[in-house]
C-alpha positions, -999 to +999 in steps of 0.1 A: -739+839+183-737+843+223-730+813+241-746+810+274-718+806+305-728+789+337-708+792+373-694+764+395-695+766+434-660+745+430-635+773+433-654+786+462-649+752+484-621+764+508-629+803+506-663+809+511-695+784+523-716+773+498-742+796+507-719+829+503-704+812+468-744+812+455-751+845+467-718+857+445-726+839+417-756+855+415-744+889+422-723+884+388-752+877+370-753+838+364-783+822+363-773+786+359-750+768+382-725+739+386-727+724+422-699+706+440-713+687+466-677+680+484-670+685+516-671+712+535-699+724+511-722+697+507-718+658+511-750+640+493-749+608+516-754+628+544-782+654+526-819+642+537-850+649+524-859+685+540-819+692+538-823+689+495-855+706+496-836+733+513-812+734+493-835+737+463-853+763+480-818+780+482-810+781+451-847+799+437-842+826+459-807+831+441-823+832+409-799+802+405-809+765+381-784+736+389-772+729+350-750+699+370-734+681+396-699+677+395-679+662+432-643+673+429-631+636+419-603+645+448-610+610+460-636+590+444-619+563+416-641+548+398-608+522+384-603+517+419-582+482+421-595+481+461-628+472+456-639+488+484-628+524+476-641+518+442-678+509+462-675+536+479-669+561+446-701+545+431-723+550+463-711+587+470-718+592+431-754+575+432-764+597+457-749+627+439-771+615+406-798+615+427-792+652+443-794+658+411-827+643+398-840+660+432-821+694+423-837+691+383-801+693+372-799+680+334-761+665+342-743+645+364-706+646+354-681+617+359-645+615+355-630+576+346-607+577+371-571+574+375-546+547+378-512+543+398-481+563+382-462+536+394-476+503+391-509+511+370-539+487+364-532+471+325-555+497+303-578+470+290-587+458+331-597+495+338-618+500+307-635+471+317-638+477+352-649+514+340-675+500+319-692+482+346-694+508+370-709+531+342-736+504+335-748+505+371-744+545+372-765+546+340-790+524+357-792+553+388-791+582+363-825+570+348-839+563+380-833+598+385-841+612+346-803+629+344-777+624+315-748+616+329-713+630+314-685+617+314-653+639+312-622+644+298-594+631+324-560+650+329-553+616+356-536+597+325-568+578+317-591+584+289-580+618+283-587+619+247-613+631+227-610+599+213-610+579+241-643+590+249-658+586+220-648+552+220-664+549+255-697+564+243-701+544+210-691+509+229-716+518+252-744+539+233-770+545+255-788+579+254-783+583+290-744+588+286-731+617+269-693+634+270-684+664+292-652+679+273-629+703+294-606+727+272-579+727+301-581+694+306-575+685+268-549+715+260-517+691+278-530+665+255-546+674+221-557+704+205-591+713+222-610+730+191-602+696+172-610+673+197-644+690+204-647+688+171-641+648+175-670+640+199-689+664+179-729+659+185-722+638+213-713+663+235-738+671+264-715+700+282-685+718+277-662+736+306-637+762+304-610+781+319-572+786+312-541+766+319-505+766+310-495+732+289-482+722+326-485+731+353-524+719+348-547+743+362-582+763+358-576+795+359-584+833+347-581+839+314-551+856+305-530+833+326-526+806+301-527+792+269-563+781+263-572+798+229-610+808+234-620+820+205-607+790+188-625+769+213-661+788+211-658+782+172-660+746+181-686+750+199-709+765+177-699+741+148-712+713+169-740+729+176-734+731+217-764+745+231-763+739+269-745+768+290-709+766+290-697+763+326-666+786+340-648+762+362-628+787+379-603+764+402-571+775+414-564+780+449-580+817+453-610+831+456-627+833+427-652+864+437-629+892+433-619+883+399-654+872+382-659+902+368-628+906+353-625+872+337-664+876+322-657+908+309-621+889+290-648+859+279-677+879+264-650+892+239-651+854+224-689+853+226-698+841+263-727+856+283-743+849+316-780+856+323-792+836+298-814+806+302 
């Protein structure tokens, strides 16, 4: 069975503008996207209304559909213990959610958030925290009819497969649905089984390769991610949203796309397909 792959604008950030990463997206075929809206491509609390209807506009004369919106998660914290930067992380991602109600993007993905390596937050304050600041996100996401999806972590906080399904079930509302990330599981657990794990609760899956450290998205070939392994999961969950190629690693991800979706259609991956 062919599984449908989506692109990401995030590996384009600091090589191209957002309007030359579409235009090579499109050129290698893709017809669903992942958008990024970070800085110096897009930032949402700054977008009004004739900028997202231009941006919209944008993206159907690409031939693009934004699948999701995904900010980089370089700053925002949603486990914050300053109140005010965690405040911040949950205006900058309301107004993402509702880019992408305005953009007809299915998913808005969130990452937990990450605590101090030295002097972390006690695990049970942040789940707590965590869960409150998912309750008023879920609140904006149907305001804007998206599903948000909450990811895998590589920060050291709910990085497990079975960390987020704990998440989901303690919460279980139909708006909230897990976002698993084969190099962000491979340091941790084995990414097959622990797709496997959140099983039908999945609402999108993102690949690329990494090493077991250092952590990185890369091309395939330049890791350890196993693939084929990975798109067997997939298909015995049933996954049928595009899988999205989140190509992030400090070069320019244009003069290898071709390359890297020619080594992925060899374990089943296709773009073009809606």
């Amino acid at each position: 069975m062919t599984l449908a792959l989506a692109g990401s604008t995030f590996g384009y950030l600091h090589h191209r503008s957002l309007s030359e990463a579409l235009d090579d997206l499109a050129a290698h075929g893709f017809t669903d996207v992942e958008l990024t809206p970070s800085p110096p491509h897009l930032h949402p609390p700054a977008l009004g209304a004739y900028d997202r209807r231009a941006l919209a506009r944008r993206l159907a004369r690409s031939g693009l559909r934004c699948l999701s919106v995904n900010p980089s998660f370089g700053d925002l914290n949603l486990i914050s213990t300053n109140p005010e930067f965690r405040e911040l992380s949950l205006r900058q991602i309301e107004a993402g959610i509702e880019l992408a109600g305005e953009l007809e993007a299915r998913f808005h993905v969130v990452v937990p958030g990450r605590r101090h390596a030295l002097a972390p937050a006690p695990a049970a304050d942040a789940r707590a925290v965590l869960l409150d600041g998912l309750a008023r996100l879920l609140r904006a996401s149907e305001r804007a009819g998206v599903v948000l999806a909450l990811e895998n972590s590589p920060y050291g906080f709910l990085g497990s497969s079975n960390d987020l399904v704990g998440i989901s079930n303690e919460i279980d509302d139909p708006r909230l649905r897990l976002c698993y990330d084969v190099a962000n599981a491979l340091p941790q657990e084995d990414p097959a089984e622990g797709l496997r794990t959140i099983g039908r609760r999945l609402g999108l899956a993102h690949i690329s390769d990494t090493p077991r450290a250092p952590w990185r998205h890369t091309s395939p070939g330049r890791g350890e991610v196993d693939f084929a392994a990975f798109a067997a999961a997939l298909q015995d969950v049933g996954y049928a949203e595009p899988t999205v190629y989140e190509l992030v690693d400090e070069e320019d991800p244009g003069p290898r796309l071709a390359d890297d979706l020619a080594a992925l259609s060899a374990h089943g991956w296709a773009v073009g397909r809606r």
